[in-house]
RODO-2510 file (C-alpha; in nm, 4 decimals, decimal comma):
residues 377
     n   res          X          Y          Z
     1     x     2,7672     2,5263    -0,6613
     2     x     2,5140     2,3442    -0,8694
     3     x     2,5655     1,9503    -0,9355
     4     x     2,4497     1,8554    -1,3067
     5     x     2,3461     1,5399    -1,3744
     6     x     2,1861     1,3727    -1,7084
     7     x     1,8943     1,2781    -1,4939
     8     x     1,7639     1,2162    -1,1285
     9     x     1,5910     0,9593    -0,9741
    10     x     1,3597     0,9994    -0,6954
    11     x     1,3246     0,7057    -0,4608
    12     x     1,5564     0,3812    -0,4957
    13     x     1,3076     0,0912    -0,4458
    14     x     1,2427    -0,1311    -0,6417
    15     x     1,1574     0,0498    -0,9722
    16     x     1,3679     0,3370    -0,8768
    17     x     1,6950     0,1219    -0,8481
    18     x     1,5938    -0,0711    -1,1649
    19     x     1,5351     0,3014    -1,3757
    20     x     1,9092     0,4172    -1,2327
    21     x     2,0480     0,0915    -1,3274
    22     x     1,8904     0,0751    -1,6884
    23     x     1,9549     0,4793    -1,7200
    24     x     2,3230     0,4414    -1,5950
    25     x     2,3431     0,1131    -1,8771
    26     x     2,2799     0,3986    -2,1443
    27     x     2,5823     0,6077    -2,0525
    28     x     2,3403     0,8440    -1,8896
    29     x     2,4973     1,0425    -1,5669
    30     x     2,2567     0,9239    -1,2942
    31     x     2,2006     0,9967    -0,9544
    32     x     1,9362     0,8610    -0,6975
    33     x     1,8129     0,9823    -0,4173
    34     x     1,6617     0,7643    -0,1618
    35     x     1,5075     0,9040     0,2000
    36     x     1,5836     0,6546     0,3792
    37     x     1,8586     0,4131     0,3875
    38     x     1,9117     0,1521     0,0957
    39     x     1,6975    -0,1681     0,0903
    40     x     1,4791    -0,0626     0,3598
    41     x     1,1478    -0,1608     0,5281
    42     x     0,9446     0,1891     0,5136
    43     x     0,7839     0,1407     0,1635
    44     x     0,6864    -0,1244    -0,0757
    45     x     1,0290    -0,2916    -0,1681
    46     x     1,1041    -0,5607     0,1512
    47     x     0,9277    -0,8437     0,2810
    48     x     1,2447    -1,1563     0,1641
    49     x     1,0136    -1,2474    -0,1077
    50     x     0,7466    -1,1329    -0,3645
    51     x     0,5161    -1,3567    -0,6001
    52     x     0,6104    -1,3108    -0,9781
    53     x     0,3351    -1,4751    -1,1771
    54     x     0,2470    -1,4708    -1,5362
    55     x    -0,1078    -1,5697    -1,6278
    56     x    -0,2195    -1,1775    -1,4929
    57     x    -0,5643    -1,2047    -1,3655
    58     x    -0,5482    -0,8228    -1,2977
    59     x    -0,5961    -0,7804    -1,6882
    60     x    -0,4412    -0,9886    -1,9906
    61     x    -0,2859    -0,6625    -2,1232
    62     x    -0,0315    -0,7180    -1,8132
    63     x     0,1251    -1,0171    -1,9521
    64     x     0,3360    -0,8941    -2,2272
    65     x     0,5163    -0,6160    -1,9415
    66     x     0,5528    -0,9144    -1,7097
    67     x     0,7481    -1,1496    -1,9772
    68     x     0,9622    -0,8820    -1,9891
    69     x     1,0419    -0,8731    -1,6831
    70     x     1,1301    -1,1890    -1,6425
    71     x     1,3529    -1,1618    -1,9333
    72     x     1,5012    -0,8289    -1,7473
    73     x     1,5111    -1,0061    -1,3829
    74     x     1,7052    -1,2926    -1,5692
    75     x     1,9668    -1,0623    -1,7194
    76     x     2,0341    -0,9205    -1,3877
    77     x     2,1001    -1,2643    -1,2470
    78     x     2,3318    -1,3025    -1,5160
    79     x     2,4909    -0,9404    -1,5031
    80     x     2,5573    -0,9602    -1,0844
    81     x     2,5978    -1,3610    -1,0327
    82     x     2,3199    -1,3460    -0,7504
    83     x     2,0000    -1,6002    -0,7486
    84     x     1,6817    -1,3527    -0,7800
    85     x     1,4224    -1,5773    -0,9037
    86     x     1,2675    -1,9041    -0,7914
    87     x     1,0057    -2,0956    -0,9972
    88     x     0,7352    -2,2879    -0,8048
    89     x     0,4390    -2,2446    -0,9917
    90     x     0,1378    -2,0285    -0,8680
    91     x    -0,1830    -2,1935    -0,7812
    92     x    -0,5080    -1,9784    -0,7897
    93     x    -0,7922    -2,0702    -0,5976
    94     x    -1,1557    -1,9340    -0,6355
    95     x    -1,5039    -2,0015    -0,7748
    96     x    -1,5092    -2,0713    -1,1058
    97     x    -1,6814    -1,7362    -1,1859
    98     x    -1,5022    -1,5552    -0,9333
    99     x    -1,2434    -1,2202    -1,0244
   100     x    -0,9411    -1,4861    -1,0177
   101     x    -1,0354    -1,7781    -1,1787
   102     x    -1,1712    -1,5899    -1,4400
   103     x    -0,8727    -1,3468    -1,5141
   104     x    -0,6432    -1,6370    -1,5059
   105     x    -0,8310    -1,8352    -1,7807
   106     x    -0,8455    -1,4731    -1,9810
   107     x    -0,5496    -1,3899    -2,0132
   108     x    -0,4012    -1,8002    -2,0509
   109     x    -0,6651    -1,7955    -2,3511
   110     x    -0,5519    -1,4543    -2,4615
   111     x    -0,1382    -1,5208    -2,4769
   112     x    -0,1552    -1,8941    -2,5275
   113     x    -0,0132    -1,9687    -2,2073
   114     x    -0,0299    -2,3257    -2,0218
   115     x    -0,2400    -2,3652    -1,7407
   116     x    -0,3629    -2,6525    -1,5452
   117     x    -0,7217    -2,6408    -1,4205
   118     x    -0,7808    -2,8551    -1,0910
   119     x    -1,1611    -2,9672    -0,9474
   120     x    -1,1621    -2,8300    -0,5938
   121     x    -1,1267    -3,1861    -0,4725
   122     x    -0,8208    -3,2785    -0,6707
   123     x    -0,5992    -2,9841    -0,5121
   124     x    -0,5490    -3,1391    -0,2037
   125     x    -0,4265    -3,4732    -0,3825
   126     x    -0,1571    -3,2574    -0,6032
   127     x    -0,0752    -3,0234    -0,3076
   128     x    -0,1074    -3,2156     0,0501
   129     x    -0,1191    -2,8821     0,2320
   130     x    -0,4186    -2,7366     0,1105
   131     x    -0,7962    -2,8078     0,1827
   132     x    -1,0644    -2,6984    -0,0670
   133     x    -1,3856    -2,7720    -0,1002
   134     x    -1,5209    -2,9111    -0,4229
   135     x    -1,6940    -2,5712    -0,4275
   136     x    -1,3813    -2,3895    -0,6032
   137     x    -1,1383    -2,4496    -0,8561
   138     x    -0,7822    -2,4140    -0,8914
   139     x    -0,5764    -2,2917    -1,2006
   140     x    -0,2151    -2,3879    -1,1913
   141     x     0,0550    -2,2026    -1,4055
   142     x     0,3955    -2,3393    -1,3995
   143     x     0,5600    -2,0471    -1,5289
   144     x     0,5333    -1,8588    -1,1582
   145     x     0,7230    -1,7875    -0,8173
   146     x     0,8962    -1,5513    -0,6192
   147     x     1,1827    -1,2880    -0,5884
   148     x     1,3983    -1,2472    -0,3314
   149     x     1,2935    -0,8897    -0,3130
   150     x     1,5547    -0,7149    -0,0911
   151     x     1,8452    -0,8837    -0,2518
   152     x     1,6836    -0,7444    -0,6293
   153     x     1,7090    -0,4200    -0,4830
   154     x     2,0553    -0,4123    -0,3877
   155     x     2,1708    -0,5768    -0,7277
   156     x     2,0443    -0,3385    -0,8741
   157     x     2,1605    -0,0636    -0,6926
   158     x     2,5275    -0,2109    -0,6984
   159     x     2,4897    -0,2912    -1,0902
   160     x     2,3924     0,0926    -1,1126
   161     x     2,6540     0,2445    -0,9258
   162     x     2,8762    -0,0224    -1,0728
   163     x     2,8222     0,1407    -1,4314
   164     x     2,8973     0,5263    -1,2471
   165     x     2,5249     0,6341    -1,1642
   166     x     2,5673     0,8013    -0,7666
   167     x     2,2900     0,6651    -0,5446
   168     x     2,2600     0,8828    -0,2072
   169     x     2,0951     0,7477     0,0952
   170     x     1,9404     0,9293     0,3625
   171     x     1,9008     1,2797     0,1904
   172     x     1,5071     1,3115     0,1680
   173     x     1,3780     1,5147    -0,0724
   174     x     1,1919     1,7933    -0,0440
   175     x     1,1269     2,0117    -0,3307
   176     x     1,1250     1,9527    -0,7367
   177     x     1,0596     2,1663    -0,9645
   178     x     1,1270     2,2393    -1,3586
   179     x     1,3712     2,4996    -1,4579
   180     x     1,2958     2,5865    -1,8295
   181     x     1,3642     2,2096    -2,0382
   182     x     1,5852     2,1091    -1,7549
   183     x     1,5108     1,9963    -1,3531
   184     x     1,5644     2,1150    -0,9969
   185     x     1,5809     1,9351    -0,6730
   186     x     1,6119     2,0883    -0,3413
   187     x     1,6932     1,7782    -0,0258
   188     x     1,7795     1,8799     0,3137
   189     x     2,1518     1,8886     0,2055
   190     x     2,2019     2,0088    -0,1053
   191     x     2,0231     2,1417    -0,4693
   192     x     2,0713     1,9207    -0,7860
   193     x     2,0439     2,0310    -1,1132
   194     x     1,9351     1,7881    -1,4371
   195     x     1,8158     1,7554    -1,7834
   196     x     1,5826     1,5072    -1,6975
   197     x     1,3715     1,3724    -1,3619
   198     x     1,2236     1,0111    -1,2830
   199     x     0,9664     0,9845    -0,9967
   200     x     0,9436     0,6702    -0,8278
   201     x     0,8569     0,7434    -0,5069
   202     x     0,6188     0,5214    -0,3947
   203     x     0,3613     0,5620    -0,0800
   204     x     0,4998     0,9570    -0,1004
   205     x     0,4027     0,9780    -0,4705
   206     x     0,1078     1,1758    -0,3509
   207     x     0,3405     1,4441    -0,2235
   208     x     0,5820     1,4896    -0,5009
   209     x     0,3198     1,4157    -0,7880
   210     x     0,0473     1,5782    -0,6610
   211     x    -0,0550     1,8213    -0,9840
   212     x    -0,0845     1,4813    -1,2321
   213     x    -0,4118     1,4194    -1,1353
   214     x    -0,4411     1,0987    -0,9694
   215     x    -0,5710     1,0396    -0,6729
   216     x    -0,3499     0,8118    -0,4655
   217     x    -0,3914     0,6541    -0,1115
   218     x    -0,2221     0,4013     0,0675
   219     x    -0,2950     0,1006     0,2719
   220     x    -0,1555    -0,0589     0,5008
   221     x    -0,0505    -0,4086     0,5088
   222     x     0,0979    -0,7144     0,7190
   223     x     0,3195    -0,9648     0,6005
   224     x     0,3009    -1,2870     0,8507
   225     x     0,5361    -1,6117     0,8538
   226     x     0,4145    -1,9122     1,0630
   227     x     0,5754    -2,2175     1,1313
   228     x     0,4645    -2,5049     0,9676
   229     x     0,3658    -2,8402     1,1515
   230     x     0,5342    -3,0395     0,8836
   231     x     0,7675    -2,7871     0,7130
   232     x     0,8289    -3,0483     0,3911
   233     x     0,5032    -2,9695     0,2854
   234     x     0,6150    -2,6103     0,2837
   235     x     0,9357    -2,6860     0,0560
   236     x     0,9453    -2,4890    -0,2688
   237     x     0,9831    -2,8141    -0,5056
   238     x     0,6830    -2,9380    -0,2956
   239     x     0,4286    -2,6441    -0,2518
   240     x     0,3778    -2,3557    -0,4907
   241     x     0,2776    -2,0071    -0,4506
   242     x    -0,0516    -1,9173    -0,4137
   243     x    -0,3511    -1,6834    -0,4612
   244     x    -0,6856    -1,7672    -0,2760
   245     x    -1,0181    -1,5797    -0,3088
   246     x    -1,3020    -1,6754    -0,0573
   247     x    -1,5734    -1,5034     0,1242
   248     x    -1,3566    -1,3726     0,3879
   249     x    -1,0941    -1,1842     0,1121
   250     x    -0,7912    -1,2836    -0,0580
   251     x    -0,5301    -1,4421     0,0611
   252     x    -0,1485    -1,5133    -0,1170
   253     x     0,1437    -1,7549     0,0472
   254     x     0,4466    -1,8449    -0,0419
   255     x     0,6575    -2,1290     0,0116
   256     x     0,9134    -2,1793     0,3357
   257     x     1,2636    -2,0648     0,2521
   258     x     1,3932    -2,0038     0,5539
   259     x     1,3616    -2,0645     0,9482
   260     x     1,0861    -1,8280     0,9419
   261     x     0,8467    -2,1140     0,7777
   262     x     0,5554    -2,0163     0,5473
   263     x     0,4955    -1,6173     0,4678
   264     x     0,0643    -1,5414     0,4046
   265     x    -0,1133    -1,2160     0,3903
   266     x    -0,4431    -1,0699     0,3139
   267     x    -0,4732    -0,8674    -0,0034
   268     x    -0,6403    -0,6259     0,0165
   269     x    -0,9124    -0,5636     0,2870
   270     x    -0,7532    -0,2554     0,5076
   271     x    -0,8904     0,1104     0,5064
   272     x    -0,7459     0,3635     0,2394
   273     x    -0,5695     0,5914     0,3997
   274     x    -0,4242     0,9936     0,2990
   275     x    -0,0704     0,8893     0,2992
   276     x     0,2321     0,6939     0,4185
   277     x     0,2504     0,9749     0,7745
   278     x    -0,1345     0,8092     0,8541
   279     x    -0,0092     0,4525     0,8271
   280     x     0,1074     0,3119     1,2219
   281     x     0,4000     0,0341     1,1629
   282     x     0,3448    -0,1801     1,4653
   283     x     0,1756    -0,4978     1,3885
   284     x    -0,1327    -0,5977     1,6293
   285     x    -0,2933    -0,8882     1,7530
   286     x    -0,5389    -0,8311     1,5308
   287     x    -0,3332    -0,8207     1,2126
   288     x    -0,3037    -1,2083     1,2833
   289     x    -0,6752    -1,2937     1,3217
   290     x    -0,8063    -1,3333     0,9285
   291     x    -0,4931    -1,4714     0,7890
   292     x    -0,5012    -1,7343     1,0963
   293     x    -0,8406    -1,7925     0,9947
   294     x    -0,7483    -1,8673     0,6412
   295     x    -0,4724    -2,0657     0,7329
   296     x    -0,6808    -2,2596     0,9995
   297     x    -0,9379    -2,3186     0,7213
   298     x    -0,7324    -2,3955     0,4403
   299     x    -0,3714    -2,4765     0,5156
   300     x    -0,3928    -2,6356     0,8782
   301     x    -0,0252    -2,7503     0,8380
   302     x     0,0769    -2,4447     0,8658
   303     x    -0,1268    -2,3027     1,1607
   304     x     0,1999    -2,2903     1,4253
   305     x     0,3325    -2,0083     1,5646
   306     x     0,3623    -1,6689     1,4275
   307     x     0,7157    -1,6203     1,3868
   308     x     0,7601    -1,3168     1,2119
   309     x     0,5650    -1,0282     1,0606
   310     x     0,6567    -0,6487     0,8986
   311     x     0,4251    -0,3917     0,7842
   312     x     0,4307    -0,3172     0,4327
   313     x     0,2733    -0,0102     0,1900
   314     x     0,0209    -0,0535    -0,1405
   315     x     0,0345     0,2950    -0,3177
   316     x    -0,3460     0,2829    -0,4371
   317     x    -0,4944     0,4323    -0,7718
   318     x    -0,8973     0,4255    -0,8178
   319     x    -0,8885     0,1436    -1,0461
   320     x    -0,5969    -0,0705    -0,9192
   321     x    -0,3332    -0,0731    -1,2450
   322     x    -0,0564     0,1063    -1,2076
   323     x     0,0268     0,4646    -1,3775
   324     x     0,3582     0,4721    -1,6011
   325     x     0,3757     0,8018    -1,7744
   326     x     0,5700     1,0933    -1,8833
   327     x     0,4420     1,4127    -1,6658
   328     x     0,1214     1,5813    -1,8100
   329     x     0,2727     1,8981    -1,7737
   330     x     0,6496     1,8567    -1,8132
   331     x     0,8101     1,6722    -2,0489
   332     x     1,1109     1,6261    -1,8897
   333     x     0,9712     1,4159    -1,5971
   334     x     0,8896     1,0668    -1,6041
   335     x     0,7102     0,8870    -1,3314
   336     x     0,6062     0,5535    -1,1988
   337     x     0,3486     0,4977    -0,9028
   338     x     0,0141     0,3411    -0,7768
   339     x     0,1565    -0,0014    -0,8242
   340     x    -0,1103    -0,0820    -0,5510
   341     x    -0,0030    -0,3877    -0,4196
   342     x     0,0793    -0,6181    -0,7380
   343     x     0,3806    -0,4159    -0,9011
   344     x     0,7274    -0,5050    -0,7451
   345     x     0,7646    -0,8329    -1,0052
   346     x     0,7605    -0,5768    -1,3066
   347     x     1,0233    -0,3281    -1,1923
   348     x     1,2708    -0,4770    -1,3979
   349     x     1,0974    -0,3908    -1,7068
   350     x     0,9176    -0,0477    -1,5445
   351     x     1,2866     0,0438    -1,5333
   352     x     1,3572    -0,0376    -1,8800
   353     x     1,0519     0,1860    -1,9269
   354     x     1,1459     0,4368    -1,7806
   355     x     1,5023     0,4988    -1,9089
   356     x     1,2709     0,4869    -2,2817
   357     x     1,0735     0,7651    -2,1105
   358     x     1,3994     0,9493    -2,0524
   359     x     1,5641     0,9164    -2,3671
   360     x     1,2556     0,9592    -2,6181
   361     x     0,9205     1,0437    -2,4648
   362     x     0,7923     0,7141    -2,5386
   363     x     0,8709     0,3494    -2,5004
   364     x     0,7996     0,0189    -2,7466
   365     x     0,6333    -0,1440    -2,4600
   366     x     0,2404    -0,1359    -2,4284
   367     x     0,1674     0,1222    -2,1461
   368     x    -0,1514     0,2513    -2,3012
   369     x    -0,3634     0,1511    -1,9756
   370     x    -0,1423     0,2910    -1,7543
   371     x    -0,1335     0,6993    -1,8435
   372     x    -0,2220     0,9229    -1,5832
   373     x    -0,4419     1,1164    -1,8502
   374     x    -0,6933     0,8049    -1,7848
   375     x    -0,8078     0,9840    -1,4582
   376     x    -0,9157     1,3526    -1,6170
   377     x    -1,2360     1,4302    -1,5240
***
């Protein structure tokens, strides 16, 4: 016998738990279906903590989404009693022409928002850890930090199911399709029937949005944590997050919060691959070697031992911003994907998004630059 729901979400990550949540706070009869089980480490949505940063160097049009979701992330601190979000400050590092430097200063002089700039020379005197040469620049914003990612998940999977919405683990899906104004969804255990259907699927979007026309790949990425020589340097009311661009790539950090020590990455940098089935999870030696590098170069405090490290998934478009749309051929669909790499801080508001999608085809929020349509052709 058929289940009917209101509407179905696909994929409970990050912006799928934050669309059931804001769905099920509508009085709409949610369920969410998740492949694996909740608050995993097969997609995008794990890692203990992810930068949230305002001053967008991506694009200024970013900034209004991303004061929303700090509005949003707040709300859910408030709604489930837990501590999501940490404020350090984000320091950006690069030539003063470079991509970073110059979308920070863009988008501070676009919205009005503070920044500090920094000579090259000076950073090391505000921030003992770091060593730049007078070569650079940094541009501080003080209205920055991180999430505790996995724990954001799980709020807002509890708040969901706390308001009635069903979230069902370990039932992969593998079929959608629309029946006249209405969905279908076919998982290895059962077939759900619903007025409406929200895609957030992540690395697998390719697979279950395939006919929107937008070419997505994925990449895979390494998260590292090393232990620092002097972990107070490392403290969050000492050291800040950071973004780094130099000749070898782009590096982010983010303070010690744990035994673990200091988390750093590359950003960027890896092959584009066909999909999430091409991307091998064990971490190699040589997933260390340019993120040692940086840290040898520029943060020699923390160049101890690697004690920890997780692979991790950027869903890819063409030009890097995300696509938040309803479905080009079916109205009843709404979808979220290619957050390629920079997305998980916005899911509170992407959710809010999408429950607008849902309920009236459009939303009050500015998602011009992020319609599929932008890829016809």
């Amino acid at each position: 016998m058929p289940h009917l729901y209101d509407v179905i979400v696909l994929g409970v990550g990050g912006m799928g738990s934050a669309a059931a949540f804001e769905l099920a706070r509508r009085g709409r009869h949610v369920l969410a279906l998740e492949q694996f089980p909740l608050v995993h480490d097969r997609g995008s949505s794990h890692g203990h903590t992810r930068v949230i940063r305002e001053a967008y160097y991506e694009h200024p049009a970013y900034v209004p989404l991303v004061r929303r979701a700090y509005s949003r992330w707040y709300d859910l601190e408030q709604r489930t009693g837990r501590h999501l979000l940490t404020l350090t400050g984000c320091l950006n590092v690069g030539p003063p022409g470079g991509e970073l430097v110059s979308g920070v200063r863009a988008s501070a002089r676009e919205h009005g928002l503070f920044v500090e700039e920094l000579p090259g020379h000076e950073i090391g005197r505000r921030f003992p850890a770091f060593q730049f040469d007078s070569d650079v620049v940094g541009v501080l914003e003080h209205r920055a930090g991180f999430l505790y990612v996995e724990e954001c998940v799980r709020a807002y999977c509890d708040a969901a199911m706390n308001l009635g919405a069903t979230i069902k683990a370990n039932e992969p899906v593998q079929t959608w399709k629309p029946v006249g104004a209405a969905v279908e969804v076919r998982t290895a255990k059962s077939t759900y029937h619903a007025a409406n259907l929200v895609v957030t699927a992540g690395a697998w979007a390719s697979q279950m949005l395939g006919d929107i026309g937008v070419p997505l790949t994925v990449m895979r990425q390494v998260l590292q944590w090393f232990a620092p020589v002097d972990p107070a340097l490392f403290r969050r009311d000492r050291f800040p997050v950071y973004l780094a661009e130099t000749p070898a790539g782009a590096f982010y950090g983010l303070p010690a919060v744990d035994a673990r020590g200091h988390k750093a990455a590359r950003h960027y940098g890896a092959p584009e691959l066909s999909g999430p089935d091409a991307v091998d999870r064990a971490v190699f030696p040589e997933d260390e070697l340019p993120v040692r590098a940086f840290l040898k170069r520029h943060l020699p405090g923390a160049d101890g031992p690697r004690t920890a490290a997780q692979t991790c998934l950027y869903t890819l478009t063409p030009d890097r911003h995300f696509v938040i749309d309803v479905h080009p051929g079916f109205p009843q669909v709404a979808l979220a994907a290619g957050f390629s790499g920079h997305g998980f801080k916005f899911a509170s508001a992407v959710g809010e998004v999408l429950a607008d999608l849902v309920d009236r085809g459009e939303t009050k929020r500015d998602i011009a630059m992020f319609r599929a349509g932008r890829f016809a052709g």
